[in-house]
KEMI-701544 format. One record per atom (N, C-alpha, C, O): residue in three letters; x, y, z. Coordinates in steps of 0.1 Angstrom, whole numbers, padded with zeros to 4 digits, always signed. Example, Ala and Ser with C-alpha at 12.3 -4.5 7.8 and 13.67 -1.06 7.14 Angstrom:
2
ALA+0132-0057+0078/ALA+0123-0045+0078/ALA+0132-0033+0078/ALA+0142-0033+0085/SER+0128-0022+0071/SER+0137-0011+0071/SER+0129+0000+0079/SER+0134+0011+0080/
***
This chain:
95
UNK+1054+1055+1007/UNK+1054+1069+1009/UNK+1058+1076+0996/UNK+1067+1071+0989/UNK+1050+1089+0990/UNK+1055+1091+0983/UNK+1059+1107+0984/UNK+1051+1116+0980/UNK+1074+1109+0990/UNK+1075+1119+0995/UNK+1091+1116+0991/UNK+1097+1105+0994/UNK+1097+1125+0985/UNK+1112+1122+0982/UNK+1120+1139+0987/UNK+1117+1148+0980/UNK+1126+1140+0996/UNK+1133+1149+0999/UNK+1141+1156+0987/UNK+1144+1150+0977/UNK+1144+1167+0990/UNK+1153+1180+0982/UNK+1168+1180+0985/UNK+1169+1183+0997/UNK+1178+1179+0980/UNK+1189+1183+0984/UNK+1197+1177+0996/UNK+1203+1167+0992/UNK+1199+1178+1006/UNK+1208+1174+1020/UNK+1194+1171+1028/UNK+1194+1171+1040/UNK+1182+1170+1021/UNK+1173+1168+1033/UNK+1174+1152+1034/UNK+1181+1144+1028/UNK+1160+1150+1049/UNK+1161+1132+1050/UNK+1143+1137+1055/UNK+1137+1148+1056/UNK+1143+1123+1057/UNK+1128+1118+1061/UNK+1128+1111+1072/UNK+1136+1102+1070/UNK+1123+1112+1082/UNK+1127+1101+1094/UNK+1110+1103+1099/UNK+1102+1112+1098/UNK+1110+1087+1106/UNK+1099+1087+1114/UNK+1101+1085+1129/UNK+1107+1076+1134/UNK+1097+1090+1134/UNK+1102+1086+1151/UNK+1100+1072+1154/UNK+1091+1065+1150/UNK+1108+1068+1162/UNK+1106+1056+1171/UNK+1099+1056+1182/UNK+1101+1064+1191/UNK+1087+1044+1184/UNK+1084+1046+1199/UNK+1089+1046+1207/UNK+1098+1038+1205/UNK+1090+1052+1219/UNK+1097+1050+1231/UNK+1091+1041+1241/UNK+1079+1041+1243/UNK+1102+1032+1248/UNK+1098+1022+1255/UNK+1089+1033+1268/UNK+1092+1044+1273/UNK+1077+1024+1273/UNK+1075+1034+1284/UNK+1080+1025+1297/UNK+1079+1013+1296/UNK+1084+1030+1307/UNK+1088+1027+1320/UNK+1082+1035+1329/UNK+1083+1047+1330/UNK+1076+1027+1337/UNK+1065+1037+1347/UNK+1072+1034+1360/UNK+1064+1025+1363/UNK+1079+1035+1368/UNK+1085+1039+1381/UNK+1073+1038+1390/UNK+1064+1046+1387/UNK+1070+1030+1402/UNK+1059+1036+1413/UNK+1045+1035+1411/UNK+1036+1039+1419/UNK+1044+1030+1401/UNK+1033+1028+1395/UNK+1025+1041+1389/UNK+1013+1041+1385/UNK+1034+1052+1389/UNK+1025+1061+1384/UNK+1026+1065+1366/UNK+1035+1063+1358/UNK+1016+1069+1365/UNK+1011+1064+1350/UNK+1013+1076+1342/UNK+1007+1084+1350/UNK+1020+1087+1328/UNK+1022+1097+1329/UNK+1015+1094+1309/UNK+1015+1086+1300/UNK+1008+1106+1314/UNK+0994+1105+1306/UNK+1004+1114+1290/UNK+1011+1123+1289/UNK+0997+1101+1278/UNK+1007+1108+1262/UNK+1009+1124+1261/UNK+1018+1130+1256/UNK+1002+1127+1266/UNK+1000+1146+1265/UNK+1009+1152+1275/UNK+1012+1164+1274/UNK+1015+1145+1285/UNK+1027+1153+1291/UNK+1038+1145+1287/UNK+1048+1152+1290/UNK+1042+1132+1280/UNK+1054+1128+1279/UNK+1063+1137+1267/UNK+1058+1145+1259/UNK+1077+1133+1267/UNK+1084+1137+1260/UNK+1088+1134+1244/UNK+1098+1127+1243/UNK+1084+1138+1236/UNK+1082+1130+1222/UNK+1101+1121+1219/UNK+1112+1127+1222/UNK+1101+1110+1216/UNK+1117+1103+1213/UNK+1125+1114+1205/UNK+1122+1123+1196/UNK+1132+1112+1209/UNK+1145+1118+1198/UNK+1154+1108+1193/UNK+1167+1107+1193/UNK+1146+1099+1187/UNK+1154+1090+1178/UNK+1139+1085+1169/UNK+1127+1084+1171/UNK+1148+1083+1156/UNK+1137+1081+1145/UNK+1149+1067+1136/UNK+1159+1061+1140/UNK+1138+1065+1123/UNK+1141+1059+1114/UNK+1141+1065+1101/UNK+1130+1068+1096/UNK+1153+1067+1094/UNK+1153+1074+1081/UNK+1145+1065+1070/UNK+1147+1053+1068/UNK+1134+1075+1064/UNK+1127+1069+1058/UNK+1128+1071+1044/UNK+1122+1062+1037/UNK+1137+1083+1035/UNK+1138+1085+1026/UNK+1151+1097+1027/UNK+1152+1102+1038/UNK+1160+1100+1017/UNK+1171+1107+1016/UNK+1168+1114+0999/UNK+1165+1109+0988/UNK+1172+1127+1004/UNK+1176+1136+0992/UNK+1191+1132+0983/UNK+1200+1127+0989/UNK+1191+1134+0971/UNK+1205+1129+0966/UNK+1220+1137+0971/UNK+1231+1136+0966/UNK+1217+1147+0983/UNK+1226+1154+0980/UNK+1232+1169+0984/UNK+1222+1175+0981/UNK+1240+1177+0988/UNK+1240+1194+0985/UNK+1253+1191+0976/UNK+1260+1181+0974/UNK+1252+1201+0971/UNK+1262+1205+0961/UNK+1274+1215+0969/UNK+1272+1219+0980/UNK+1285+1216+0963/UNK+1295+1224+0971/UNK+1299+1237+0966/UNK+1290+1245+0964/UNK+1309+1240+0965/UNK+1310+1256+0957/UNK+1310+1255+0943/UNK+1302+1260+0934/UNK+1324+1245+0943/UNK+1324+1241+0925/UNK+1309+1233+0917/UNK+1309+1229+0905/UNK+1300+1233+0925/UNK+1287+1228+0917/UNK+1288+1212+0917/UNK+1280+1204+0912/UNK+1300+1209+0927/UNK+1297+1187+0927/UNK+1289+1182+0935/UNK+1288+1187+0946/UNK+1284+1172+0932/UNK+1274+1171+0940/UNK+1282+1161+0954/UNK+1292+1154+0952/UNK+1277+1161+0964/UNK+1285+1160+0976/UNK+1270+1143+0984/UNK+1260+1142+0991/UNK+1276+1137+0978/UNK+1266+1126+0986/UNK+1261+1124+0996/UNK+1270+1126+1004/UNK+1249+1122+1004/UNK+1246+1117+1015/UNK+1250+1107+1020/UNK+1250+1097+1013/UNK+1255+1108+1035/UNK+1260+1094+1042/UNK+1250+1085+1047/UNK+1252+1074+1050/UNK+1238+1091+1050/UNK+1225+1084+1053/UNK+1217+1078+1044/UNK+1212+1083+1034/UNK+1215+1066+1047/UNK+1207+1054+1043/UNK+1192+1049+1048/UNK+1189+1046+1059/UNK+1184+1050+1039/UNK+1173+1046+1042/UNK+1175+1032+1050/UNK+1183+1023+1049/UNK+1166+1034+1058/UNK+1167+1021+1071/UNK+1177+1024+1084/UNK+1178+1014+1091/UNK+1183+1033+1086/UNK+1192+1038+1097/UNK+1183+1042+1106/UNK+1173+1047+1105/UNK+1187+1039+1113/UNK+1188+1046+1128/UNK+1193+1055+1133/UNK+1204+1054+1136/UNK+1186+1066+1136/UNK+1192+1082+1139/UNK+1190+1080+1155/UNK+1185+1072+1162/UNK+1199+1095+1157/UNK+1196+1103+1171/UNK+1200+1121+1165/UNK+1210+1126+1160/UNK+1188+1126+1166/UNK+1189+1143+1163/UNK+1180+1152+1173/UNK+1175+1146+1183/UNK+1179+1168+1170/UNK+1177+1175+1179/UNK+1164+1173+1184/UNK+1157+1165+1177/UNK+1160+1178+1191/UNK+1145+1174+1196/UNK+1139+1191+1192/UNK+1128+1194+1197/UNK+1144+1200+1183/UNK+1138+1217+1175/UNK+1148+1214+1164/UNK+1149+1225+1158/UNK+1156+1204+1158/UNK+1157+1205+1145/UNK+1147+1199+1137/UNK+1151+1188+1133/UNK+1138+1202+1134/UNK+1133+1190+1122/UNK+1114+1198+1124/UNK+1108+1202+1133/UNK+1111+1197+1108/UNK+1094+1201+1107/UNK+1089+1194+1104/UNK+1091+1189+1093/UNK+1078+1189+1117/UNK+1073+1179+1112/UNK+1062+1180+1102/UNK+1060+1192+1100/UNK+1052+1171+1094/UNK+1048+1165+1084/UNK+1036+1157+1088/UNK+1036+1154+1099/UNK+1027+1153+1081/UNK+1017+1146+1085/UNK+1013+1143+1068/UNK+1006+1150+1062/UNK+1020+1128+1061/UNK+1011+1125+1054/UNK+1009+1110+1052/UNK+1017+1100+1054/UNK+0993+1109+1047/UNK+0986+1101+1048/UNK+0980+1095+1059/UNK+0975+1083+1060/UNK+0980+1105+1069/UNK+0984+1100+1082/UNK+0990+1097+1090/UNK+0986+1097+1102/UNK+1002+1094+1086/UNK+1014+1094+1093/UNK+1022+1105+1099/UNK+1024+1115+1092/UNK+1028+1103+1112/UNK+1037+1117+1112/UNK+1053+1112+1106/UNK+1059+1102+1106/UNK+1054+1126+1099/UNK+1071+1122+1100/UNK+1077+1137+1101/UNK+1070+1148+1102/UNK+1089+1136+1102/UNK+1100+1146+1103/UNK+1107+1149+1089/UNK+1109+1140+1081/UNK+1113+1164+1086/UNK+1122+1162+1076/UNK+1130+1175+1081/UNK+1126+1186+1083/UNK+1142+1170+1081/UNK+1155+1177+1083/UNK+1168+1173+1073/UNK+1171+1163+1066/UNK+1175+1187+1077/UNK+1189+1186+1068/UNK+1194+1173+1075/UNK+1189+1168+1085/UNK+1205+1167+1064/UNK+1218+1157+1071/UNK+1226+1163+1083/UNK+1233+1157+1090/UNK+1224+1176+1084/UNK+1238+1183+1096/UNK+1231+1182+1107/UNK+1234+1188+1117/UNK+1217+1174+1107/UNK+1208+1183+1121/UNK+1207+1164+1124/UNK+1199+1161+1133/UNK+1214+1157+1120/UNK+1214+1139+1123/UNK+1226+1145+1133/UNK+1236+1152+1130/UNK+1223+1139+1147/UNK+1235+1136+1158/UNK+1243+1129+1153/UNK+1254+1133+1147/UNK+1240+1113+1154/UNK+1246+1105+1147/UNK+1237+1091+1146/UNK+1229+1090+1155/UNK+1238+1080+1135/UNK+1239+1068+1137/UNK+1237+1057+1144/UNK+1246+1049+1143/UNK+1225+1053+1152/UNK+1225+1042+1161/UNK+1231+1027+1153/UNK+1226+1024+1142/UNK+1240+1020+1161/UNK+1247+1004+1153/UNK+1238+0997+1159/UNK+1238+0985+1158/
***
Protein backbone atom coordinates (compact mmCIF):
# COMPACT_ATOMS: atom_id res chain seq x y z
CA UNK A 1 0.00 0.00 0.00
CA UNK A 2 1.28 3.13 -0.61
CA UNK A 3 -0.78 5.30 1.46
CA UNK A 4 0.89 6.78 4.70
CA UNK A 5 -1.56 8.72 6.97
CA UNK A 6 -1.16 12.48 8.35
CA UNK A 7 -0.85 13.24 11.88
CA UNK A 8 -3.22 11.13 14.59
CA UNK A 9 -4.66 9.48 11.53
CA UNK A 10 -4.63 5.37 10.93
CA UNK A 11 -5.57 3.14 8.02
CA UNK A 12 -7.64 0.16 8.79
CA UNK A 13 -9.13 -2.42 6.65
CA UNK A 14 -12.22 -4.12 7.71
CA UNK A 15 -12.50 -7.58 8.75
CA UNK A 16 -14.83 -10.10 7.30
CA UNK A 17 -17.61 -10.97 9.27
CA UNK A 18 -18.34 -14.47 10.08
CA UNK A 19 -21.78 -15.03 8.42
CA UNK A 20 -24.35 -17.06 10.53
CA UNK A 21 -27.56 -17.82 8.85
CA UNK A 22 -30.24 -18.84 11.56
CA UNK A 23 -33.29 -20.88 9.80
CA UNK A 24 -31.83 -21.22 6.84
CA UNK A 25 -32.57 -18.00 5.72
CA UNK A 26 -29.96 -16.38 3.56
CA UNK A 27 -29.58 -12.37 3.98
CA UNK A 28 -28.38 -11.07 0.66
CA UNK A 29 -24.53 -8.63 0.85
CA UNK A 30 -26.71 -5.48 0.05
CA UNK A 31 -28.82 -5.69 3.19
CA UNK A 32 -26.13 -6.88 5.71
CA UNK A 33 -24.44 -4.78 8.14
CA UNK A 34 -20.77 -3.74 7.16
CA UNK A 35 -18.17 -5.11 10.48
CA UNK A 36 -17.09 -2.70 12.78
CA UNK A 37 -13.87 -4.14 13.42
CA UNK A 38 -10.91 -3.72 11.09
CA UNK A 39 -7.10 -4.26 10.88
CA UNK A 40 -4.72 -1.28 11.15
CA UNK A 41 -2.96 -1.00 8.16
CA UNK A 42 -0.74 1.97 8.42
CA UNK A 43 -0.36 4.86 11.30
CA UNK A 44 0.40 8.60 11.10
CA UNK A 45 3.51 9.56 13.37
CA UNK A 46 1.46 11.45 15.56
CA UNK A 47 -0.56 14.97 16.76
CA UNK A 48 1.40 17.38 18.36
CA UNK A 49 0.19 19.13 21.66
CA UNK A 50 0.14 22.75 22.59
CA UNK A 51 3.87 23.11 23.29
CA UNK A 52 4.51 21.73 19.60
CA UNK A 53 5.75 17.84 21.01
CA UNK A 54 5.00 15.46 19.26
CA UNK A 55 2.59 13.11 21.13
CA UNK A 56 3.00 9.34 19.74
CA UNK A 57 0.53 6.95 18.51
CA UNK A 58 -0.48 3.98 20.62
CA UNK A 59 -1.55 1.98 17.54
CA UNK A 60 0.40 -0.48 15.75
CA UNK A 61 0.25 -1.65 12.46
CA UNK A 62 -1.17 -5.29 12.64
CA UNK A 63 -3.75 -4.53 15.60
CA UNK A 64 -6.90 -5.31 15.79
CA UNK A 65 -9.46 -2.51 16.24
CA UNK A 66 -13.17 -2.10 17.25
CA UNK A 67 -14.47 1.76 16.09
CA UNK A 68 -17.57 3.67 15.19
CA UNK A 69 -19.58 2.23 12.40
CA UNK A 70 -19.89 6.87 11.05
CA UNK A 71 -16.41 7.53 12.29
CA UNK A 72 -14.13 6.77 9.48
CA UNK A 73 -14.03 7.87 5.27
CA UNK A 74 -13.80 5.39 3.46
CA UNK A 75 -11.14 5.00 0.54
CA UNK A 76 -10.80 2.75 -2.33
CA UNK A 77 -7.24 2.19 -3.49
CA UNK A 78 -6.05 0.04 -5.92
CA UNK A 79 -8.97 -1.69 -5.34
CA UNK A 80 -9.20 -2.19 -2.20
CA UNK A 81 -11.47 -0.65 0.34
CA UNK A 82 -10.04 0.89 3.35
CA UNK A 83 -10.98 3.25 6.16
CA UNK A 84 -9.05 6.25 7.58
CA UNK A 85 -9.71 7.77 10.85
CA UNK A 86 -8.30 9.77 13.80
CA UNK A 87 -6.68 7.48 16.76
CA UNK A 88 -9.76 9.01 19.17
CA UNK A 89 -12.35 7.45 16.82
CA UNK A 90 -10.39 3.57 17.68
CA UNK A 91 -12.91 2.06 20.55
CA UNK A 92 -10.32 -0.03 21.56
CA UNK A 93 -7.88 -2.95 20.86
CA UNK A 94 -8.89 -6.52 20.23
CA UNK A 95 -6.06 -9.10 22.34
Amino acid sequence: MKLRPLRDRVVVKRLEEQEIIKGGIIIPDTAKEKPDQGEVMAVGPGRKDDAGKLIPMELEVGDKVLFGKYSATEVKIEGDEFLIMREDDILGVLA
